[in-house]
C-alpha positions in Angstrom: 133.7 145.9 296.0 130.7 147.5 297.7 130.6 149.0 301.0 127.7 148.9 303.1 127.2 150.2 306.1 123.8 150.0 308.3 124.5 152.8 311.3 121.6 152.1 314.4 121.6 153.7 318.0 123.2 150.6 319.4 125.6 149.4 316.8 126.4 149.5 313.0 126.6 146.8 310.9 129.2 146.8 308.1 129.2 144.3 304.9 131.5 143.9 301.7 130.1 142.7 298.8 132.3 141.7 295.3 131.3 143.9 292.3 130.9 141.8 289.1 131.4 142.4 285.4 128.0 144.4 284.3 127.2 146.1 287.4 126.2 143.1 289.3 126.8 142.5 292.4 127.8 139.1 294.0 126.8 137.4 297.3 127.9 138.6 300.8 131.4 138.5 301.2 131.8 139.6 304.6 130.2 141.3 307.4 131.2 142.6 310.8 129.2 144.7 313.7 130.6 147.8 315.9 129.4 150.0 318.3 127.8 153.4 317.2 129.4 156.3 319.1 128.6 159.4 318.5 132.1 160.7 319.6 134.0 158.4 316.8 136.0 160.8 314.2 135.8 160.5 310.2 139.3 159.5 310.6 139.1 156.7 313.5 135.9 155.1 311.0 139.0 155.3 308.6 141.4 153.3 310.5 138.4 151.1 311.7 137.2 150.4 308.1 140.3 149.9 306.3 141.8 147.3 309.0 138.8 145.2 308.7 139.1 145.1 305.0 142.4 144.3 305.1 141.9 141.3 307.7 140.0 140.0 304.6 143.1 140.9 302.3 140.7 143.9 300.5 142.9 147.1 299.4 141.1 150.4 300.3 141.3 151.1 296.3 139.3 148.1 295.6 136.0 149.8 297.2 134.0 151.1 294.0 131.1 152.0 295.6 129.6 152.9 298.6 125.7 152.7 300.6 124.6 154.0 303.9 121.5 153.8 305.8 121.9 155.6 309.0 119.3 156.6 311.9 121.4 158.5 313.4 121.8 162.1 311.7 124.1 164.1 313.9 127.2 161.4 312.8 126.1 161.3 308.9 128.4 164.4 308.1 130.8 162.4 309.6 130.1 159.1 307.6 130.8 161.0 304.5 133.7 162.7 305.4 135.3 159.0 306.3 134.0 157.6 303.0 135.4 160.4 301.1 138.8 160.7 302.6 139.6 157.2 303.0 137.9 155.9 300.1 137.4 158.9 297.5 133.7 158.1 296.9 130.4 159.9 297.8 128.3 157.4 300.0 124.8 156.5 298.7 123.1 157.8 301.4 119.3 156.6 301.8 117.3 159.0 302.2 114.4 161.2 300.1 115.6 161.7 296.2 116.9 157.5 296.0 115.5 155.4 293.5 114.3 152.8 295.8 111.0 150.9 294.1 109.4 151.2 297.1 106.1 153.7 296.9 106.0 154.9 300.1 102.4 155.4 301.6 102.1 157.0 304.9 101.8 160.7 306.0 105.1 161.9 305.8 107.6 159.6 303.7 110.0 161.6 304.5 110.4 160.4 308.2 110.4 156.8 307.7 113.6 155.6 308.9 116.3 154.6 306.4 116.5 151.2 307.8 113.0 150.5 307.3 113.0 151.4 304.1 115.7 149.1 303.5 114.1 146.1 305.5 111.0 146.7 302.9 112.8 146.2 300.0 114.8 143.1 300.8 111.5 141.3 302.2 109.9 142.4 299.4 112.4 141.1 296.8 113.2 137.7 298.9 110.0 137.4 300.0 106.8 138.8 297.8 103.7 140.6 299.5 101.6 140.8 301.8 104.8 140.3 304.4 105.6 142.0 307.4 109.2 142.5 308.6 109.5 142.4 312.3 113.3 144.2 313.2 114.5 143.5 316.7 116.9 146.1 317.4 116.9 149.2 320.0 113.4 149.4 319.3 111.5 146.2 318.1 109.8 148.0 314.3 106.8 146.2 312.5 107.1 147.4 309.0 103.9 146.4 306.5 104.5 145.7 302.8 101.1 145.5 300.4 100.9 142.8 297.8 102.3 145.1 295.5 105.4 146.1 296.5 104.0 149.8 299.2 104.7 150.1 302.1 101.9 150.9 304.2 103.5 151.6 307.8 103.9 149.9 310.4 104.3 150.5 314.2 107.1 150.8 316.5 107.5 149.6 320.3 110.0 149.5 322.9 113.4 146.8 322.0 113.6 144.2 324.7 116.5 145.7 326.0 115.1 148.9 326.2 112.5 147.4 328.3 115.0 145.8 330.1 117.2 148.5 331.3 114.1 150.4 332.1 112.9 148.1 334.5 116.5 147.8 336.2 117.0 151.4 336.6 113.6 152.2 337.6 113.5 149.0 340.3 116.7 149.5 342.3 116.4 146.1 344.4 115.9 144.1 341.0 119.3 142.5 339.7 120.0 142.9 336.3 119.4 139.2 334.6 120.6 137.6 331.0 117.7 138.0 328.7 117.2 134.2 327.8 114.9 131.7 326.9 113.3 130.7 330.7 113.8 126.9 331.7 109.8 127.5 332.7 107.2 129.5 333.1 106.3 130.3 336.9 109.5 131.6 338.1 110.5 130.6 341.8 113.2 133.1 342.6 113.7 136.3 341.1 115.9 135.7 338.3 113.1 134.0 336.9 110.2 135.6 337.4 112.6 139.1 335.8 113.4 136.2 333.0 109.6 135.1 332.0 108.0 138.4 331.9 111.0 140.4 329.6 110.8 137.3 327.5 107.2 136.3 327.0 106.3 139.9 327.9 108.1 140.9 324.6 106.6 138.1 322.4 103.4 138.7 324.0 103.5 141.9 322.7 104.9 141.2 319.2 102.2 138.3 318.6 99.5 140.6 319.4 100.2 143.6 316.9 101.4 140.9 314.3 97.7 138.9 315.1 96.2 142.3 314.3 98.3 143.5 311.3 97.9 140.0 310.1 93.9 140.4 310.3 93.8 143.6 308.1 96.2 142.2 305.6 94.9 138.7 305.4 95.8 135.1 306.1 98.4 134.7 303.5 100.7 137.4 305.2 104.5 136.2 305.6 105.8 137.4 308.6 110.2 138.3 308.7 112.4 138.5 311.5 115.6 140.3 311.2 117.9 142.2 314.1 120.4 141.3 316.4 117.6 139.5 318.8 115.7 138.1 315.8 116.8 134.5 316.5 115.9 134.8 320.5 112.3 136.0 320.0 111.0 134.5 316.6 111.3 130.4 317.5 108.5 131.3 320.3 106.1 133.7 318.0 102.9 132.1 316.3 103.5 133.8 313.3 107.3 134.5 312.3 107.7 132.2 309.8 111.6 133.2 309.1 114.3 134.8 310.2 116.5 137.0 307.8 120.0 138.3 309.4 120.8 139.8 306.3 117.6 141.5 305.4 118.6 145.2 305.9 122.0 144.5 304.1 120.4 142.5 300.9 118.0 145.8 300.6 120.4 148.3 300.9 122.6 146.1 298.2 119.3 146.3 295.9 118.5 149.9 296.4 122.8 150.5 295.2 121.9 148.5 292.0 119.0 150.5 291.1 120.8 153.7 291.5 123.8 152.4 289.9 121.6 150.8 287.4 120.3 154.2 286.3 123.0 156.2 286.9 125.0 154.1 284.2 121.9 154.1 281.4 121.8 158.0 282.1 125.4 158.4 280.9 125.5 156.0 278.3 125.9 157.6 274.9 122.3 157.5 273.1 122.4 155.3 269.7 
């Protein structure tokens, strides 16, 4: 089995996926979403891990291999300690050094988040070039793949909720509201009026930097959704044509093959 294990600011996504004969790897098996905290110990990830395998009848032995992409550095010492004590592998972590496919072209490679880098190569794969993966999480990322495969950069803006709790803590006599589709448009109490502009504020402002990207890279551009408010926001934008919810996961299962991949032609005995 592989482990992967996608670790944002707001929550980390976990997914098993069956190792086959060759080195392949099979379709998602499982997949189930925590919170991130900081404060969480290598061996309380442990205890985590292993009794949500086990709700799936998966031994802890039966874990061959191993992925992370986290954006979160101060817990990634931690990540690995849990992998290796509970698991006895070293996590693929991604990060500068993995074999990824993906040419990386902006100023400093090195910072682009590993999550990104993931998103790229799923849409990529699934999807082909020009494409542009839109990832609704803490923050809402725009990340820009070339017709051949580069990434190119992107931007990245405020997550609705972000925006959201902003507004509340900076507005005390606002109520805090469901983010939701509105039932209209001119809001006549104010619920509704909080409801209409987080909403269409936020698609307002992914249509126009997608209308823009979209303009440079040409008409033919497919546009991705992915993220845990991917499914609220993308029916109402003019130019997400899909939405992925297991984009970062299928990249980060890719980017294990390609390691694996050539880690197992490196050791094979030469003829």
């Amino acid at each position: 089995m592989l482990l992967v294990l996608n670790v944002n600011n707001t929550n980390t996504i976990i997914a098993l996926y069956p190792m086959m004969e060759g080195g392949r790897i099979g379709d998602l098996q499982a997949t189930w979403r925590i919170s991130t905290r900081h404060t969480q110990t290598a061996d309380e990830y442990g205890i985590l891990v292993q009794s949500l395998l086990q709700s799936k009848g998966v031994e802890s032995k039966a874990v061959t291999g191993i992925v992370i992409a986290s954006v979160v550095p101060p817990i990634d010492w931690i990540l690995r300690q849990f992998c290796e004590r509970y698991f006895n592998h070293k996590p693929l972590f991604i990060e500068p050094g993995v074999k990824t496919g993906l040419p990386i072209l902006t100023d400093n490679p090195s910072e682009v988040g590993a999550d990104r880098v993931a998103n790229c190569v799923g849409a990529f794969q699934k999807y082909g070039g020009p494409s542009i993966v839109v990832d609704f999480g803490t923050a809402t990322n725009f990340d820009v793949i070339s017709s051949k495969g580069e990434f190119l950069g992107g931007a990245i803006a405020p997550g609705l909720n972000i925006s959201a709790e902003a507004l509340f803590a900076r507005a005390a006599r606002l109520p805090r509201v469901e983010i939701k589709r509105p039932a209209k448009i001119i809001g006549t109490n104010t619920v509704d009026n909080l409801q209409i502009g987080l909403f269409y504020g936020h698609i307002g402002l992914v249509d126009s930097i997608l209308e823009r990207m979209i303009a440079k890279l040409g008409s033919e551009t497919k546009c991705v959704a992915t993220g845990g408010l991917a499914h609220l926001i993308a029916g109402e934008s003019k130019y997400i044509s899909a939405v992925d919810d297991m984009l970062t996961l299928d990249g980060l299962r890719i980017i294990y093959e390609r390691n694996h991949t050539a880690k197992t032609a490196t050791q094979s005995p030469r003829s």
